[in-house]
C-alpha positions in Angstrom: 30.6 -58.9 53.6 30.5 -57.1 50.7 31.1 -53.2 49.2 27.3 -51.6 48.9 29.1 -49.7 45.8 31.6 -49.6 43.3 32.9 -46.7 45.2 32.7 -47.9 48.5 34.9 -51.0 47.5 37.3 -49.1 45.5 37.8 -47.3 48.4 38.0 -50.4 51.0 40.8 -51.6 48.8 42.7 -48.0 48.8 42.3 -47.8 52.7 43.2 -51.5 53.4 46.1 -51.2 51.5 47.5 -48.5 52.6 46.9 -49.4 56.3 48.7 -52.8 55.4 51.6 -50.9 54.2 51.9 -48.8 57.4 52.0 -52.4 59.6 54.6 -53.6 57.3 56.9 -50.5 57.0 56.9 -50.4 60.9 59.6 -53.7 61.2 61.6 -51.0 58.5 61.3 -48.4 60.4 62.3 -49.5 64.0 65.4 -51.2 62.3 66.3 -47.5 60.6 66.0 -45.7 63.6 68.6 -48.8 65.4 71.0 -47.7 62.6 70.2 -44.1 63.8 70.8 -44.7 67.3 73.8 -46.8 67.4 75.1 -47.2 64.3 78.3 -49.1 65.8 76.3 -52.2 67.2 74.3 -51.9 63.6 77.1 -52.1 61.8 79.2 -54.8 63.8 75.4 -57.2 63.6 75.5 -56.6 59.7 79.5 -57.1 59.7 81.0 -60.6 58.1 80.0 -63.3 61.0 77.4 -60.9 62.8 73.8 -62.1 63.2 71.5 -59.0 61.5 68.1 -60.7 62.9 69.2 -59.1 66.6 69.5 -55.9 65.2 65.6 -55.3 66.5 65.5 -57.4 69.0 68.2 -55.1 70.8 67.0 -52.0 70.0 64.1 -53.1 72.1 65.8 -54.6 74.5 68.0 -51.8 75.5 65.9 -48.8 74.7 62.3 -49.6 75.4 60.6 -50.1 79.4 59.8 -53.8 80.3 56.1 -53.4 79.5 57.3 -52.4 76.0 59.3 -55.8 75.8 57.0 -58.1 77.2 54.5 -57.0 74.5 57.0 -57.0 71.6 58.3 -60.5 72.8 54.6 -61.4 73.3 54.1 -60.6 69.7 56.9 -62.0 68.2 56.1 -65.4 70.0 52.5 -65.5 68.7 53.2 -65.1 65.1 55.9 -68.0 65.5 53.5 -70.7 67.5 50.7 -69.7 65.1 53.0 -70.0 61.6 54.4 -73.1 63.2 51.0 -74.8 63.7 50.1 -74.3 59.6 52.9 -75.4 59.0 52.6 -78.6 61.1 48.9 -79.0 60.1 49.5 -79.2 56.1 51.9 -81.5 55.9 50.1 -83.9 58.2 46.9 -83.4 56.6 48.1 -84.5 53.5 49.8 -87.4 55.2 46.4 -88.7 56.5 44.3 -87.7 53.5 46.9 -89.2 51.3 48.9 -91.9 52.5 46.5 -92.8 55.5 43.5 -92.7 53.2 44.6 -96.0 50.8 45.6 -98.0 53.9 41.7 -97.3 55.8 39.4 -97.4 52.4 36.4 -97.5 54.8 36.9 -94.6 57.0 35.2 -91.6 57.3 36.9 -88.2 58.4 35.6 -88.7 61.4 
């Protein structure tokens, strides 16, 4: 699809990137308020040896109801299976398209 107007687009691309920066200050946020609400186990996760990547995945697990988590943990498994499949497909399409491709001259992608 496409902008009917100059304006119109100019304004698409104002609105869609401000919306975008909402989604991704929203991570930022939920981390800032952790630090807010328990600044100890914040500070002990970003301490020498601590693991900073459980910092959000405790503040929802101890401050958010179980429907919360399930759709958090929902989430966070759907971006991982889906960025794991492209990363998975490339790699093997370039095997077959490259390597595969010299061995089976006659071949169609089929």
């Amino acid at each position: 699809m496409s902008a009917n107007s100059a304006k119109n687009a100019r304004r698409g691309a104002i609105i869609g990137g401000l919306l975008y920066l909402g989604f991704a200050m929203l991570p930022l946020y939920l981390a800032y308020s952790a630090f807010i609400m328990q600044p100890g186990m914040v500070n002990q996760m970003l301490a020498e040896g601590g693991d900073s990547q459980l910092v959000l995945p405790s503040l929802i697990m101890q401050h958010t109801p179980i429907f919360a988590q399930v759709l958090f943990f929902g989430a966070l498994l759907s971006a991982i299976m889906s960025t794991a499949s492209a990363t998975l497909l490339a790699p093997a399409t370039m095997f077959s398209e490259n390597i595969m491709g010299r061995f089976f001259r006659g071949q169609t992608e089929r």
